[in-house]
C-alpha positions as CSV (number, residue, x, y, z in Angstrom):
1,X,28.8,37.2,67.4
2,X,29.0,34.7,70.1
3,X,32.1,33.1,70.0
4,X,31.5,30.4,73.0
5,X,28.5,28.8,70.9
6,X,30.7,28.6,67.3
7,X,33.5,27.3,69.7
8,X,31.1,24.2,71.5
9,X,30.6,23.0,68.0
10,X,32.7,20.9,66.5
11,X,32.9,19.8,62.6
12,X,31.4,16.7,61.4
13,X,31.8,14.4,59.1
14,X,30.0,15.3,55.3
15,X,28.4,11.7,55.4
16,X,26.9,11.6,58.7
17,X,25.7,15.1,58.0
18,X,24.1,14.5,54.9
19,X,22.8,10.5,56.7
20,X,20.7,13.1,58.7
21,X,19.5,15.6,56.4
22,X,18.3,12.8,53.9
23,X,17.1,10.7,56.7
24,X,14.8,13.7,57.8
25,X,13.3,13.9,54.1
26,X,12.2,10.1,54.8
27,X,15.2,8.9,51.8
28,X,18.0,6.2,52.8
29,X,21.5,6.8,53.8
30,X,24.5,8.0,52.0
31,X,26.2,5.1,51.6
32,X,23.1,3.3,50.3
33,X,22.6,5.6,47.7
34,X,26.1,5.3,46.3
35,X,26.2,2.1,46.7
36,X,23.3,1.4,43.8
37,X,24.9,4.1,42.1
38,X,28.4,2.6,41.7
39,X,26.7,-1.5,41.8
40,X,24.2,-0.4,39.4
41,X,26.4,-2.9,36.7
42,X,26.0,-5.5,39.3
43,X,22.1,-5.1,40.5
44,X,20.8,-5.2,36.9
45,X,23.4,-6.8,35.1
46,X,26.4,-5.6,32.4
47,X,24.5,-5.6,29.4
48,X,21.6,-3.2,30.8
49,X,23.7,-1.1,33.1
50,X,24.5,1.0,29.6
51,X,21.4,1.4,29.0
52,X,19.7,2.2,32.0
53,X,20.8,4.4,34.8
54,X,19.4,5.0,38.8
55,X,17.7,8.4,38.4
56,X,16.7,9.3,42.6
57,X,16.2,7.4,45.5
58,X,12.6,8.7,47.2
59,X,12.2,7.1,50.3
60,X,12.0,3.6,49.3
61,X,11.0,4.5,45.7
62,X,13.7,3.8,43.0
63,X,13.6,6.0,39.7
64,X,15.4,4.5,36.8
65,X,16.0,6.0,33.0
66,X,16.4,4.0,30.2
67,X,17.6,4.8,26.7
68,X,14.4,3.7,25.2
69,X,11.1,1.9,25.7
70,X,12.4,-1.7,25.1
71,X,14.9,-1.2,27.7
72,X,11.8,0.3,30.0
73,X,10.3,-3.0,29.1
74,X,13.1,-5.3,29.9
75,X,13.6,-3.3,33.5
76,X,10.0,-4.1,34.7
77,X,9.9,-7.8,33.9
78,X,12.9,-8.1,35.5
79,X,11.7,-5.9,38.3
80,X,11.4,-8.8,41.3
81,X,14.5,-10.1,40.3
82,X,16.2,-6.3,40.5
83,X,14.6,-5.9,43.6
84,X,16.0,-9.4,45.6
85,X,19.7,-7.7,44.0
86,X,19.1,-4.7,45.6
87,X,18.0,-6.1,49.0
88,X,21.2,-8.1,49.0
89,X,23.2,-5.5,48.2
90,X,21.7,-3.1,50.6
């Protein structure tokens, strides 16, 4: 093996690894992401954060599960107001 190339390279950080990697695949940062993950209370409010959850972040496509189809329901008409949260937030 070539030691002098393993020896020029020094470790990074997880995060700024993984910032790259996901920003390659087109998707948002790290800190973004766990940011709607651990706001999620805050972005669509206590009562529906138990009953709805941020599935994946595609690029700038958000994919949310909810316990049933009312909840569905209650997500989309508050969609614009969901989406001003998470701009803030972000």
């Amino acid at each position: 093996p070539d030691r002098g190339a393993s020896d020029t390279t020094a470790p990074q950080p997880l995060a700024s690894v993984l910032d790259r990697v996901l920003g390659g695949l087109g998707g948002p940062s790290v800190d973004a992401v766990v940011l709607v993950y651990e706001r999620w209370a805050d972005v669509v409010g206590e009562e529906v954060a138990p009953r709805t959850r941020p599935l994946s972040i595609e690029g700038d496509l958000l994919r949310v599960g909810a316990d049933d189809a009312a909840w569905a329901s209650h997500l989309h008409w508050a969609e614009p107001e969901v989406l001003d949260r998470l701009e803030a937030l972000l």
